[in-house]
C-alpha positions in Angstrom: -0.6 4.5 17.0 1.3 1.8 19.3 -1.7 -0.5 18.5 -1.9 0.3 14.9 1.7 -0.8 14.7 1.6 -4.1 16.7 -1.6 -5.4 14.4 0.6 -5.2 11.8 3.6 -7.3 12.7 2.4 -10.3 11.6 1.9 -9.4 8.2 5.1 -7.7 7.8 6.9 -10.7 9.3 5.1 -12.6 6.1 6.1 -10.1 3.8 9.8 -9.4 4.5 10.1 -13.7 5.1 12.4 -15.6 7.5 15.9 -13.9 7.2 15.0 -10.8 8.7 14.7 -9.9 12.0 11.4 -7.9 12.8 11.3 -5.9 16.1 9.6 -3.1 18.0 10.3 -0.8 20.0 7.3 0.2 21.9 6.6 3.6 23.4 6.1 4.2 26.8 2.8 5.7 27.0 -0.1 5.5 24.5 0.5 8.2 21.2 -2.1 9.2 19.4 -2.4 10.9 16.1 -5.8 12.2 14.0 -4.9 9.7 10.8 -6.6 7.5 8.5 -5.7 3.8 9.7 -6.0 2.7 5.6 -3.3 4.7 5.0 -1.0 4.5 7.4 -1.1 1.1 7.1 -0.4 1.2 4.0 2.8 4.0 4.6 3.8 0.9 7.2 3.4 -1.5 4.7 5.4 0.1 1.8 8.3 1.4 4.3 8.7 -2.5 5.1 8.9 -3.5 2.1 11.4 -1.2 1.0 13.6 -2.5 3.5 13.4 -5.9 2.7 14.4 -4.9 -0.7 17.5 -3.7 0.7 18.3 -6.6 2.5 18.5 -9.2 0.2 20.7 -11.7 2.2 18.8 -11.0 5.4 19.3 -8.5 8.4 17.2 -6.4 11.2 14.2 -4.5 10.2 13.6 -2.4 13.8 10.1 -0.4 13.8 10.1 2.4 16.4 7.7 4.8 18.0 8.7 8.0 19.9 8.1 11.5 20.6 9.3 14.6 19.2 8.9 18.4 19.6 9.9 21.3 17.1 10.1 24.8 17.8 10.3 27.8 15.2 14.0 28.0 15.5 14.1 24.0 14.6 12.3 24.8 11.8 14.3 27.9 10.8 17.4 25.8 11.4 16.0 22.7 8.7 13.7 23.8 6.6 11.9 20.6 6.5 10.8 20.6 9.8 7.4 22.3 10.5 7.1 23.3 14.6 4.7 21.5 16.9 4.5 18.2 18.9 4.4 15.0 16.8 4.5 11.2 16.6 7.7 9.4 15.1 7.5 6.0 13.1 11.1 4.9 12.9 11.4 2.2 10.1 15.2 1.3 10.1 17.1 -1.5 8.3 20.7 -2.5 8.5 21.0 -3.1 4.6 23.1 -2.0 1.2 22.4 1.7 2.0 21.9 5.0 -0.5 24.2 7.3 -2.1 23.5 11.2 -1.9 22.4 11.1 -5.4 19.6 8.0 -4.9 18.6 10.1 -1.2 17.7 13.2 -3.5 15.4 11.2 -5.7 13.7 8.8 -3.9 10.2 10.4 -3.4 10.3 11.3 -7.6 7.1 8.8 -8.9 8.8 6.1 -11.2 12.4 6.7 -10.2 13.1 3.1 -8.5 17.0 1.7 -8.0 15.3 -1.8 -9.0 15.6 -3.7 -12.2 13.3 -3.7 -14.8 10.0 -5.9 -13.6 11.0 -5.7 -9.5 9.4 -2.2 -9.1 7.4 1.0 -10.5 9.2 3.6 -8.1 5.9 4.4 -6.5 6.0 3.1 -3.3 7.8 6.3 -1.4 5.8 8.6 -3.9 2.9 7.0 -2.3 4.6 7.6 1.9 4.8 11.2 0.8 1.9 11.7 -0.3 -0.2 10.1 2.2 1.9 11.9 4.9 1.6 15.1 3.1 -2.2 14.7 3.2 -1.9 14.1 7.1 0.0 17.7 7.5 3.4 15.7 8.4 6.8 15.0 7.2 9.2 12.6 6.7 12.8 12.5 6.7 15.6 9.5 5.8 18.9 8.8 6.6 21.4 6.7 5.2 24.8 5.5 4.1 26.3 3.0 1.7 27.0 0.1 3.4 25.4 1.3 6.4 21.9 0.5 6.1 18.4 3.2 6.4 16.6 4.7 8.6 13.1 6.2 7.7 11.1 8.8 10.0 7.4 9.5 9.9 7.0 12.6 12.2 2.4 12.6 12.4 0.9 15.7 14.0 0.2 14.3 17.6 -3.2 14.7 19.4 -5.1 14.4 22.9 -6.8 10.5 22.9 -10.0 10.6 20.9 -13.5 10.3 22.6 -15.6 7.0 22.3 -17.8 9.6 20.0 -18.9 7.5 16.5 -15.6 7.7 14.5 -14.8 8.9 11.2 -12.1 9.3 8.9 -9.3 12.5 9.0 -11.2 13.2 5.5 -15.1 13.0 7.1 -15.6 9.5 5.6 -18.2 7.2 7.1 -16.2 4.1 8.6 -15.3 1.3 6.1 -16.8 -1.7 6.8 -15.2 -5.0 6.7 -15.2 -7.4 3.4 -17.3 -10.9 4.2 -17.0 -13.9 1.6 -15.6 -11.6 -1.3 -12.5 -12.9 -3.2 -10.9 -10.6 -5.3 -8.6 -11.1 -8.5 -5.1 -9.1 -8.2 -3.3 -8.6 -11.5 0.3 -6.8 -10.9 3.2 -7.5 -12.2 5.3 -5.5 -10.2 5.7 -7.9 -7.2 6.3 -4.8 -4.5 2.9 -3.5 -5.2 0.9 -6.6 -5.3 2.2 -7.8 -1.9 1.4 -4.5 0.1 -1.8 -4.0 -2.0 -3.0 -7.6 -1.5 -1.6 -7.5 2.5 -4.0 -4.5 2.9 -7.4 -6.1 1.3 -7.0 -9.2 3.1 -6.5 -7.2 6.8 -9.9 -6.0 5.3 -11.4 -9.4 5.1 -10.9 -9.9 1.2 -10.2 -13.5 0.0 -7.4 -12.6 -3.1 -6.8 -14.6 -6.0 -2.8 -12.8 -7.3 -1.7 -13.1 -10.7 1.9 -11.3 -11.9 0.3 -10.8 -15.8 -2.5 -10.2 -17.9 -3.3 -13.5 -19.4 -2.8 -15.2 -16.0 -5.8 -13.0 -15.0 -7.9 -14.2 -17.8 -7.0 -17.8 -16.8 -7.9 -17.8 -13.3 -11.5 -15.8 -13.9 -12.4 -18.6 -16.6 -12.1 -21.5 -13.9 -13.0 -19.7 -11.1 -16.4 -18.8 -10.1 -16.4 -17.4 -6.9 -14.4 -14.3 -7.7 -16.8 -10.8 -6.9 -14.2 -8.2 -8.3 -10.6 -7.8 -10.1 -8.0 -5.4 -9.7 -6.2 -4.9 -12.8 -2.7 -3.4 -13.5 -2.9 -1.7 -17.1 0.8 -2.1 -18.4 1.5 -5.4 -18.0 3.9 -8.3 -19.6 2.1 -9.5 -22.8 -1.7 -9.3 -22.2 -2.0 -5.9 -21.0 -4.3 -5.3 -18.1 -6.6 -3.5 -20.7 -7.2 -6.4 -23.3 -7.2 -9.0 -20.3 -10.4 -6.7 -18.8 -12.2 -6.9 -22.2 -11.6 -10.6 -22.8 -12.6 -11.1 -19.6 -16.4 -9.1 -20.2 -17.0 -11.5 -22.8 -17.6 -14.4 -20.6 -17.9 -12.1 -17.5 -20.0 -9.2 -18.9 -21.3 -8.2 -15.4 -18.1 -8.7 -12.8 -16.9 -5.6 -11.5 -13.4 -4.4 -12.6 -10.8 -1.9 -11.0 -8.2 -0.3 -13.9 -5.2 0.8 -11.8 -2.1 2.8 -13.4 0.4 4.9 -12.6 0.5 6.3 -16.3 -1.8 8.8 -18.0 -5.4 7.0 -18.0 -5.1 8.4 -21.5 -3.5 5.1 -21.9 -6.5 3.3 -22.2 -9.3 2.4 -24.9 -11.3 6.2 -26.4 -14.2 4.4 -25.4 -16.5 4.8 -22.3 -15.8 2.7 -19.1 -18.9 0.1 -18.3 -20.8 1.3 -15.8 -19.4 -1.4 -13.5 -15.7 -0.7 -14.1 -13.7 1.6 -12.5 -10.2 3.6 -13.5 -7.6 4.0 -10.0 -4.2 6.5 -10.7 -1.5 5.6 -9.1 -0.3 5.7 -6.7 -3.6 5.9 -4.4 -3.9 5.8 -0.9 -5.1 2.3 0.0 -8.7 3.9 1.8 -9.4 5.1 -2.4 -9.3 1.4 -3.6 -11.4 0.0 -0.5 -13.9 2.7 -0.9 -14.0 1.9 -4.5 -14.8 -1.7 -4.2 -17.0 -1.3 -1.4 -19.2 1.1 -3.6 -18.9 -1.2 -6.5 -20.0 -4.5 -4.3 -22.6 -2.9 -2.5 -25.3 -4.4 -3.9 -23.9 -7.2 -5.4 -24.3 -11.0 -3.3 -20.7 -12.4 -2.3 -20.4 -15.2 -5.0 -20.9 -18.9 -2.7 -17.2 -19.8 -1.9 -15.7 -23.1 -3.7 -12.7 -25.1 -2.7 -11.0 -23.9 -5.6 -7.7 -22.7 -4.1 -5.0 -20.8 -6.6 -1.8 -20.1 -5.5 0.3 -17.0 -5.8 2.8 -16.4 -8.6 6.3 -17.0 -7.6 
């Protein structure tokens, strides 16, 4: 787990930018835990960037890793608390802080203390739920004014063997992305940030774009792009009508759908074969198993020096 968490300090030192402090405290001895590495990742990821949120004229982010053990009478006692031995992921900030009220409702999809456009709620939905599948919990603290503290408690286990290794769900391995740029559409800037951090730690080149017509603009002049990962419900062009303007001139080019709303949302009419609908929220090892499926037989397009920048 210690390892896990120090490959990904350099990306979260990108994402939460220069007036936060990043540290970590490292454990002792080596923990282990019987997790997907996708997915914890990605509850790394999303905890981070919650905590930049809250920190909008700077502060510390500390990232910790201890130990802790529950009996039955700790679990009598708090009824969140399931016995056994586990690992604990401390994600704490020194920022604005949450009421009772916001604590009570922060792991309801959609419900987001963010302004319209700066968030969809489903980040924490997604930390419970990936959690949830691993058989652990999580608990928060906090105080107005005070800052947050976040703790992951993972089920812990003995170091693995060197034995071929699979995924907690029986997965072959995923392999790495080579020469594959990929198109991001989001407009909620939260979730394009931790869902593009996590396919380029895969090897993906990505292309982002905050709306629909954007999308459709950088597909026409660019070449090289293998895939696209579209948000439905977006500004203006929705994600929807950007994906069938972009299979006229693109008939062929594989194309993710991703929302967090009912896919009833969408066209009556049949997918293409090469597109693909994604609820939200997903646990990031869904999306990369998706496109590697989808690519699999597909040549990398030949790279250009056609660079794009991200939307601001």
């Amino acid at each position: 787990m210690g390892a896990l968490v120090s490959s990904l300090l350099k990306m979260v030192r990108r994402l939460i930018g220069e007036n936060i402090n990043v540290s970590y405290v490292e454990p002792e001895t080596p923990l282990w835990v019987m997790a997907d590495s996708n997915q914890i990742d990605q509850v790394i990821l999303n905890l981070c960037i919650n905590a930049r949120d809250a920190m909008p004229d700077g502060g510390k982010l500390i990232l910790e890793l201890s130990t802790a053990t529950f009996t039955d009478s700790d679990s009598r006692a708090r009824p969140w608390i399931r016995a056994g031995d586990f690992v604990v992921l401390a994600v704490s900030d020194t920022g604005t802080g949450m009421s009772p009220t916001t604590l009570q409702r922060i792991f309801e999809p959609f419900f987001t203390t963010k302004g319209q456009g700066h968030g969809t709620g489903l980040g924490l939905a997604v930390v419970q739920g990936v959690i949830q599948q691993h058989l652990g919990m999580i608990n928060v603290y906090s105080e107005p004014g005070h800052g947050t503290t976040f703790r992951v408690y993972l089920p812990a286990t003995e170091k693995p063997s060197d034995e071929p290794h699979h995924t907690a769900h029986g997965h072959a391995p995923l392999l790495p992305a080579h020469h594959r740029t990929l198109l991001l559409a989001e407009d909620d800037s939260n979730v394009r940030l931790t869902t593009a951090a996590q396919l380029r730690r895969f090897g993906y080149e990505i292309i982002e774009a905050a709306d629909g017509q954007t999308a459709v603009d950088i597909i026409r002049a660019n070449p090289r792009i293998d895939a696209a990962l579209l948000d439905i419900v977006m500004p203006g062009l929705s994600g929807w009508e950007a994906a069938r303007i972009i299979q006229h001139t693109h008939p062929m080019l594989p194309i993710v759908l991703c929302s967090g709303y009912s896919a009833q949302l969408m066209d009556s009419s049949p997918l293409p074969s090469h597109w693909r609908y994604l609820a939200k929220p997903y646990p990031g090892d869904a999306l990369l198993r998706m496109l590697q499926e989808m690519l699999a037989d597909i040549p990398p397009k030949a790279p250009t020096s056609a660079p794009s920048a991200p939307p601001s």
